[in-house]
C-alpha positions as MATLAB code, in Angstrom:
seq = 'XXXXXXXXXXXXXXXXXXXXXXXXXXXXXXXXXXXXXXXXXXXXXXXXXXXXXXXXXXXXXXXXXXXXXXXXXXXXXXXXXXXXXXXXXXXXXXXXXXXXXXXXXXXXXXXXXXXXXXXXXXXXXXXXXXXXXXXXXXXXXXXXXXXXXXXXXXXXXXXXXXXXXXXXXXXXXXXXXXXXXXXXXXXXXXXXXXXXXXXXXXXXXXXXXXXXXXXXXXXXXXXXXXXXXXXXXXXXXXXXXXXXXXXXXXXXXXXXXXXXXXXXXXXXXXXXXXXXXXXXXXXXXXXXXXXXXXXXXXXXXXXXXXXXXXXXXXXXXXXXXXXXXXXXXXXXXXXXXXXXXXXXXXXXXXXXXXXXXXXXXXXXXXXXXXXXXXXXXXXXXXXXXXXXXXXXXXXXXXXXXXXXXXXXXXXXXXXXXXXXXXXXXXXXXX';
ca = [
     -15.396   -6.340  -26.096;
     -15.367   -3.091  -24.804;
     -13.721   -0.895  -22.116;
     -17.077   -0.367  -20.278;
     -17.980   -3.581  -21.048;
     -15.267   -5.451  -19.731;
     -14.996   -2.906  -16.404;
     -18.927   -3.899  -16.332;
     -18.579   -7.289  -16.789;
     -15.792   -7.916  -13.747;
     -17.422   -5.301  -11.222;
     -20.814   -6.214  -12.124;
     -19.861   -9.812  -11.255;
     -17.843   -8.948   -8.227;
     -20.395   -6.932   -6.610;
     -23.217   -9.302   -7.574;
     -21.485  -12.057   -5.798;
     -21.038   -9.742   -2.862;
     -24.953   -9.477   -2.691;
     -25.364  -12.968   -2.403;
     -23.417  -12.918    0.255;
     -20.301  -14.876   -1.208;
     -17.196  -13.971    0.593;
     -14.969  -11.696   -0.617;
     -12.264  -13.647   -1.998;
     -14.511  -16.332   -3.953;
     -16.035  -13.065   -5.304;
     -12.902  -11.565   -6.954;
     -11.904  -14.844   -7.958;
     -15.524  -15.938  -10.217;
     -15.435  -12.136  -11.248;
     -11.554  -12.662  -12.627;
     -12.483  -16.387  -13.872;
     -15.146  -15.006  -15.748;
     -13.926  -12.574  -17.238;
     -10.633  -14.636  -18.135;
     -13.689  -17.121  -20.254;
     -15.451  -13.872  -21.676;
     -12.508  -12.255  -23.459;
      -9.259  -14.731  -23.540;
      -7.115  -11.957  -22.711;
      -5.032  -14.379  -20.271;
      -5.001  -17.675  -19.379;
      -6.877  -19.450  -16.353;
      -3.809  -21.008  -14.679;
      -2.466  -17.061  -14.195;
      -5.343  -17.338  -11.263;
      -2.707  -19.987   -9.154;
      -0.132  -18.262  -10.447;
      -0.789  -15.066   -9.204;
      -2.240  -16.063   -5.943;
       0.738  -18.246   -5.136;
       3.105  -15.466   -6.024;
       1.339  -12.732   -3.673;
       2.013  -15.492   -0.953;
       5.673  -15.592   -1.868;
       6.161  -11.971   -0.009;
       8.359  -11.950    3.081;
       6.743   -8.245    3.929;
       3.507   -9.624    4.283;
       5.050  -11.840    7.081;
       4.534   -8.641    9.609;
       1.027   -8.712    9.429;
       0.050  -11.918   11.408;
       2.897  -11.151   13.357;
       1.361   -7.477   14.402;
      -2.104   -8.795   14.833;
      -0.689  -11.668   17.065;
       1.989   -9.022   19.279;
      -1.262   -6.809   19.978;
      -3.353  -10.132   20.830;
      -0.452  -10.927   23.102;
      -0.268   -7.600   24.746;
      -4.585   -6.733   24.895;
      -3.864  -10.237   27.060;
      -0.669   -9.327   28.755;
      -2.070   -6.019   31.265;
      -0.385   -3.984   29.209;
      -3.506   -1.810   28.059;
      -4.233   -1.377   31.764;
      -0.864   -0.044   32.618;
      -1.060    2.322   29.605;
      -4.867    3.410   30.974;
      -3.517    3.786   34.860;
      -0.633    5.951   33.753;
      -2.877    8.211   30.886;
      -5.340    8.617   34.324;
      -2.573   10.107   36.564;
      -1.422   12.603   33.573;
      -6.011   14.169   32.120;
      -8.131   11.558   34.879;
      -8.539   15.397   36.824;
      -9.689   17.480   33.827;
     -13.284   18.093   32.285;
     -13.792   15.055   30.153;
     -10.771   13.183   31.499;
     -12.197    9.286   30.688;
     -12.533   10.338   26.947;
      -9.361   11.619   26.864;
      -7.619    8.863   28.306;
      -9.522    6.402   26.217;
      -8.194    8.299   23.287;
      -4.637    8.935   24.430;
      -4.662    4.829   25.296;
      -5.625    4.324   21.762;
      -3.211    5.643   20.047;
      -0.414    4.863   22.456;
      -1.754    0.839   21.886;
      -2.030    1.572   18.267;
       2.012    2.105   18.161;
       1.886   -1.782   19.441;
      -0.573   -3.301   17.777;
      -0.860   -1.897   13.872;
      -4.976   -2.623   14.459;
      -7.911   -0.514   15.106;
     -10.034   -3.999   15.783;
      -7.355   -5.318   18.331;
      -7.293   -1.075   19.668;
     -10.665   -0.714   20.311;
     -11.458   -4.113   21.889;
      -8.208   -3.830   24.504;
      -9.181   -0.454   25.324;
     -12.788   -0.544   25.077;
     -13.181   -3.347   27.495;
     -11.271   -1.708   30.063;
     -12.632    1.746   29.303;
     -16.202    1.689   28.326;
     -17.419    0.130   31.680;
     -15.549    2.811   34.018;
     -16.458    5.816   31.953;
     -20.174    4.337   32.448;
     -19.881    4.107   36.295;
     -18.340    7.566   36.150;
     -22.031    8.428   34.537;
     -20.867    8.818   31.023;
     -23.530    8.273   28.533;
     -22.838    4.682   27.402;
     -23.334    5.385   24.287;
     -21.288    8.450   24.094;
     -18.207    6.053   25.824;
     -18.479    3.748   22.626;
     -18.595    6.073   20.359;
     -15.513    7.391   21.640;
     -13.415    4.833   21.830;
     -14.696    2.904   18.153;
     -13.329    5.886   16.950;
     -10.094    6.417   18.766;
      -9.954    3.022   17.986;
      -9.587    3.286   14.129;
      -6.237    5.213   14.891;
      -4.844    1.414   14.699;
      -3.870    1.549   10.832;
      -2.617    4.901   11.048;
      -0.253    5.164   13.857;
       3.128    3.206   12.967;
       2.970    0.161   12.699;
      -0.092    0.026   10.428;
      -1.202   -3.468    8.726;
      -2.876   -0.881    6.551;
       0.612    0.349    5.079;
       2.299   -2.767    5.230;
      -1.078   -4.228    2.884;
      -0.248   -0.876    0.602;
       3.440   -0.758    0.451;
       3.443   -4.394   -0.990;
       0.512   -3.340   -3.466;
       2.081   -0.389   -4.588;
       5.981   -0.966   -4.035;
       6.284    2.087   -1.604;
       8.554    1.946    1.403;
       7.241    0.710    4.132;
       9.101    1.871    6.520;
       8.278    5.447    4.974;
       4.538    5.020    5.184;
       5.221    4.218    9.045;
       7.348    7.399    9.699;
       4.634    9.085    7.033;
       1.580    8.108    9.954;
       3.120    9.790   12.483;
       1.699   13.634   11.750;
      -1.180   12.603   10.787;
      -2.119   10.002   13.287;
      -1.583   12.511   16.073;
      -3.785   15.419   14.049;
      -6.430   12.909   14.347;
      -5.922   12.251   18.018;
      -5.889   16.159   18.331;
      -8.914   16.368   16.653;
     -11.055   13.882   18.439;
      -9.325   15.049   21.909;
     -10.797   18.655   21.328;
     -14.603   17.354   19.854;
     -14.302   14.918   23.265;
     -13.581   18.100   25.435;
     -16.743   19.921   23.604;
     -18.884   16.859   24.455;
     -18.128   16.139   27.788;
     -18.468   20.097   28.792;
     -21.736   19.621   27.187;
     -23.074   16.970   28.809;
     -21.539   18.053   32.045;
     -19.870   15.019   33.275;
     -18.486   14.925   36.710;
     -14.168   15.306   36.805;
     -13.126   11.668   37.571;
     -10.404   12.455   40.088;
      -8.579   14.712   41.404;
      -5.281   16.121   40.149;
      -2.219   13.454   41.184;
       1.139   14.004   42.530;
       4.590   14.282   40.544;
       5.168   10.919   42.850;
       2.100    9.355   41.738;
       2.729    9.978   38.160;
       6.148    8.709   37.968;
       4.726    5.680   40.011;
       2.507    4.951   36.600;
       4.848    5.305   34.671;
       7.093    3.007   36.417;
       4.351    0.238   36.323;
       3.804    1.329   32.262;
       7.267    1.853   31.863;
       7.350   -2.182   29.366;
       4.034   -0.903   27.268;
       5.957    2.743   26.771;
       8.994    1.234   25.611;
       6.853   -1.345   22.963;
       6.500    1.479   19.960;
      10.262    2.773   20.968;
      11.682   -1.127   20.553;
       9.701   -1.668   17.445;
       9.535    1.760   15.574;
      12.970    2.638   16.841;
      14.820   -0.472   15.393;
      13.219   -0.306   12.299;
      13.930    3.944   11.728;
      17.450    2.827   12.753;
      18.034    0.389   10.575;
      18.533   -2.785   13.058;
      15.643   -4.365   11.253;
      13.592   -4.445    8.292;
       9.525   -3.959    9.606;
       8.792   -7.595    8.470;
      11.742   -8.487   11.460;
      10.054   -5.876   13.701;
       6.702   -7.809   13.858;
       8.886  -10.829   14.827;
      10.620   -8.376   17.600;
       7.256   -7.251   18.439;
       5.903  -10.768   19.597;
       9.087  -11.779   20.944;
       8.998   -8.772   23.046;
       4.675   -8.667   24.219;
       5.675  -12.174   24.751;
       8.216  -12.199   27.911;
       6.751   -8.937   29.005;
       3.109  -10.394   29.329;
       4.446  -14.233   30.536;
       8.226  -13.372   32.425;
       7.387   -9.313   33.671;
       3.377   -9.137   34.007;
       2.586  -12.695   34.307;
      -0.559  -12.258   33.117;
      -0.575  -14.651   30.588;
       0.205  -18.721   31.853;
       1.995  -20.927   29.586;
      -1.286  -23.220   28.874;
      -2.940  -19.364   27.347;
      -0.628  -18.963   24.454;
      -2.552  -21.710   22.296;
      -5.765  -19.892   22.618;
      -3.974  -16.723   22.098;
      -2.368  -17.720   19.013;
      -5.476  -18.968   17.609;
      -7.321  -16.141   18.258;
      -4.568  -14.245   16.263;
      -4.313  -16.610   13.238;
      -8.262  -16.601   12.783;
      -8.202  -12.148   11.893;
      -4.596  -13.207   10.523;
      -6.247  -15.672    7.736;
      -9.309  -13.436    7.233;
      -6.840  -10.710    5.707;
      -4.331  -12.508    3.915;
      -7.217  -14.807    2.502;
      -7.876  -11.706    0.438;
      -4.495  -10.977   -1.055;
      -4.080  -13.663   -3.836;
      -7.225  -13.509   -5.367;
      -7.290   -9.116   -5.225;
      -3.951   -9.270   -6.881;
      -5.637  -11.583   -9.181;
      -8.584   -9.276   -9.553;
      -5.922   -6.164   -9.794;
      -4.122   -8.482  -12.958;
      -7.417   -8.542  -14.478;
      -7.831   -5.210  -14.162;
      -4.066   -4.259  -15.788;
      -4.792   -6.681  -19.046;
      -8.200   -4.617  -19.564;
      -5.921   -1.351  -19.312;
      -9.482   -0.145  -16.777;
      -6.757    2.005  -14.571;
      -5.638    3.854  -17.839;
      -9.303    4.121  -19.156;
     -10.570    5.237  -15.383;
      -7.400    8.160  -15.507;
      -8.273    9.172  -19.171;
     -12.350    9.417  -17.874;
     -10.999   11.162  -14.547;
      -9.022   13.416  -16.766;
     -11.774   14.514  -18.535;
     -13.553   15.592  -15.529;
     -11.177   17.491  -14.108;
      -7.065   18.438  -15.032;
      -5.654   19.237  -11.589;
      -4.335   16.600   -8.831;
      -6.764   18.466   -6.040;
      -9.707   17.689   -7.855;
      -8.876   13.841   -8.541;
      -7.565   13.518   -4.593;
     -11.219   15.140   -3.543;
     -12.894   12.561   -5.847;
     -10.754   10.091   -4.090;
     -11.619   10.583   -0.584;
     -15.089   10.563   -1.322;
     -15.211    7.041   -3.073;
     -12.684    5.732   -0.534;
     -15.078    7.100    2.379;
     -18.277    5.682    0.737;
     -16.006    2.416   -0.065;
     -15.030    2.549    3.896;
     -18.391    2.103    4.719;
     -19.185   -0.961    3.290;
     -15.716   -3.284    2.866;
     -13.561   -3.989    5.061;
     -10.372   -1.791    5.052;
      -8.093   -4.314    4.281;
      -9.762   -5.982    1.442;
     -10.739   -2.356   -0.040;
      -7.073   -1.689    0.074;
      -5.923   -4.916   -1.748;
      -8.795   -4.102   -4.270;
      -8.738   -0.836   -5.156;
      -4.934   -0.050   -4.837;
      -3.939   -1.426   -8.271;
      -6.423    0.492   -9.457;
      -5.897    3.977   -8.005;
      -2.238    3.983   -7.727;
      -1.547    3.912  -11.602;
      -3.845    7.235  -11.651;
      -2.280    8.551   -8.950;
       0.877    8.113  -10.400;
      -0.091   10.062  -14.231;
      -1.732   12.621  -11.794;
       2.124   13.205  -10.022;
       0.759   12.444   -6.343;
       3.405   10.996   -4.030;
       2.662    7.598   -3.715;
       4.008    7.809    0.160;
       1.146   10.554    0.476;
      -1.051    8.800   -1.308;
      -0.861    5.631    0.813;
      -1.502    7.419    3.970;
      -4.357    9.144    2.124;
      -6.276    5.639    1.736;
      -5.134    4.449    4.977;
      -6.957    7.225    6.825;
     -10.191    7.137    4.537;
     -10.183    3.218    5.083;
      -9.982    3.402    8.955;
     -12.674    5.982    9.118;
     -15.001    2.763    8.165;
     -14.016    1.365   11.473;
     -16.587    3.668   12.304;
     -19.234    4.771    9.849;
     -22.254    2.487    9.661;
     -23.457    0.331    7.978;
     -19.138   -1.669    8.143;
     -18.170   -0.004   11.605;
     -16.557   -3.087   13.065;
     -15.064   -1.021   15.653;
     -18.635    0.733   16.475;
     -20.461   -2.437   16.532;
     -17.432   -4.153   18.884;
     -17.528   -1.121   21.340;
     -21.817   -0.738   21.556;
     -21.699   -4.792   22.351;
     -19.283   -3.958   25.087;
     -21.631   -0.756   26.259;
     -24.624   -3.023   25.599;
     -26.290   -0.080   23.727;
     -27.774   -0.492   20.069;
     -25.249    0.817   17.564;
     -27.268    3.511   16.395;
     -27.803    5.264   19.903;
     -24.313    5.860   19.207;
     -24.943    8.596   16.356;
     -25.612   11.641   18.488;
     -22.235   11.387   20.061;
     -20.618    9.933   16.771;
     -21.090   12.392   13.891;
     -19.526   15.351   15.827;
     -16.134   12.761   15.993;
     -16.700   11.947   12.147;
     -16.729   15.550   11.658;
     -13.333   16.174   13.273;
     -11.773   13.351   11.776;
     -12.909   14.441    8.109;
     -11.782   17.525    8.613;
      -8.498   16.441    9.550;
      -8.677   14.063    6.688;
      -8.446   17.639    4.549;
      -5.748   19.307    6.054;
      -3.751   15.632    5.418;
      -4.802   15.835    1.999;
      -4.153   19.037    0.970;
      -1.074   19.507    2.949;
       1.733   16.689    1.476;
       4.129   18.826    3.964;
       2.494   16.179    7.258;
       2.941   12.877    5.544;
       5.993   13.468    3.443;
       8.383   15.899    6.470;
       9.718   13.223    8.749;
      10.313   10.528    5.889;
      12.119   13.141    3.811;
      14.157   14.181    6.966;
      14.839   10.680    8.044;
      16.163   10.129    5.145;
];
């Protein structure tokens, strides 16, 4: 059997199965099982085998730990306390609510490692007092779905900790790495949320407050500040791996939301950590049977016939990145950003590699492509989470969304073209 064939034969199968609506992980598996019957190039038990050795992976430990610390903490006041004290620093200039929605985003990003768990602490705080200060509701969603999606690119990111095990890449790296380019994108959506607001001529929220009244906010936010410093700052100073940190992290959201805030009783935990375990399982489900799929994909040597093909087309690294943030966009759009990562990493990374693009770069790369699909339709978990909240349709958003798309692709460019933001602070840290 051929090449083409064979790379027919298991996406063909795989994306058949999607249509049906099987779920994702029975789909890579009957796409790998098949293909395993069709050719013989392997043996069927290598399906348990490598699903049971992707479990065996103490780094994947952080990320039901970082989706249950930012469950904890969207439960714990802490997204309040981060809103009250963003308020008392932009609530007095011209768009003001969109910028603190923003800034709150990617200050609860540093906590959480999730755009999901972003957008729906923020959003449900947000979204209903941007509307009574006669914000467009469907202009508020659109804001925060997307300031959301800074969740897997601000440190901690599930998305790097997903591609560091894929691809063998530091992960503490890729967390330093997200820094520059996490706050580029805030920068960029802060400015298009400026543009908007001037536009559409919304009233100031409030007036300008006090040096008193400021430090009195950030008294009260003083615990949800010092989250990202505990977590990022043990890890970059080597008191603990980032597996340990999403332990620290829970440990921490923990007797700050039950001891400090008291927000959270002792008979709310269960509920909490169920509601944790259920996004929890939905990702890791997917990790055995992609690295099963990925296996597949090695013993048909498709990444070495996809780089020779690639090759063809085109010689120079620039070329094959541009090619890669388009698929990765379109791919965005349709998976979810964790399963596109565990399928498509072995994949790209082995190109990547004969193509001499830093894998550290390359990882943020994918990570920022993936998260745009928080927001693009027709995926956009985090636009169809925030226009629930709003109670607008979804696509009312799109007036107020593509101009935020816009900002955020272009400052997907200047990430990819410019190594110099993703690769500084490791390199220096180092």
């Amino acid at each position: 059997m051929s090449i083409e064939t064979t790379m027919l034969l298991l996406f063909g199968i795989f994306i058949l199965c999607l249509v049906i609506k099987i779920p994702i992980a029975y789909s890579l598996c009957i796409a790998g099982i098949i293909f395993i019957w069709q050719t013989g190039l392997t043996k069927i038990d290598s399906l348990t085998q490598t699903i049971f050795a992707t479990a065996d992976n103490f780094p994947l430990l952080a990320v039901p730990f970082f989706i249950l610390a930012g469950e904890i903490m969207s439960s714990g006041g802490i997204a309040r306390r981060l809103i009250e004290f963003a308020k008392t620093l932009v609530g007095h200039q011209v768009g003001g609510l969109g910028a603190i929605a923003t800034l709150c985003c990617m200050i609860f990003a540093a906590i959480s490692g999730s755009g999901t768990a972003t957008a729906a602490a923020i959003g449900g705080i947000m979204i209903p007092i941007m509307i009574e200060n006669k914000y467009k509701p469907e202009h508020a969603a659109a804001t925060v779905a997307c300031a959301g999606a800074l969740g897997p690119i601000i440190p901690p990111s599930i998305f790097f900790v997903l591609y560091g095990v894929i691809a063998n890449v530091s992960i503490s790296k890729l967390f330093i790495g997200g820094v520059l380019p996490g706050l580029l994108i805030t920068l960029a959506l802060l400015v298009v949320n400026f543009i908007l607001c001037r536009k559409e001529g919304y009233p100031i929220a409030g007036e300008k407050c006090s040096a008193k009244d400021i430090l009195r906010a950030l008294y009260n936010a003083k615990w949800a500040l010092l989250a990202p410093v505990v977590v990022l700052g043990g890890i970059y100073g080597g008191i603990f791996t980032p597996t340990e940190a999403a332990v620290v992290s829970v440990v921490y959201s923990l007797i700050i939301s039950v001891f400090v805030h008291k927000e959270i009783k002792l008979h709310d935990i269960p509920e909490v950590f169920k509601k944790s375990s259920m996004v929890a399982a939905t990702i890791l489900i997917i990790m055995g049977p992609a690295s099963f799929f990925g296996k597949c994909l090695a013993i048909a040597r498709i990444p070495q016939f996809v780089a020779g093909a690639l090759m063809d087309i085109s010689t120079s690294p620039i070329s094959f990145l541009i090619i890669v943030n388009i698929l990765l966009l379109i791919v965005g759009m349709l998976i979810e950003g964790a399963a596109a990562i565990t399928i498509l990493s072995p994949l790209l990374v082995p190109i990547a590699i004969a193509y001499n693009v830093n894998l550290l770069h390359f990882g943020i790369i994918i990570s920022v492509n993936l998260s745009a699909g928080l927001f693009t339709p027709p995926f956009g978990l985090n636009l169809f989470l925030t226009s629930k909240i709003a109670k607008v349709p979804f696509t009312k958003t799109f007036p107020y969304l593509w101009p935020l798309v816009i900002s955020v692709v272009i400052a997907l460019a200047v990430i990819t073209f410019v190594p110099f933001l993703s690769t500084w602070l490791p390199n220096l840290l180092s």
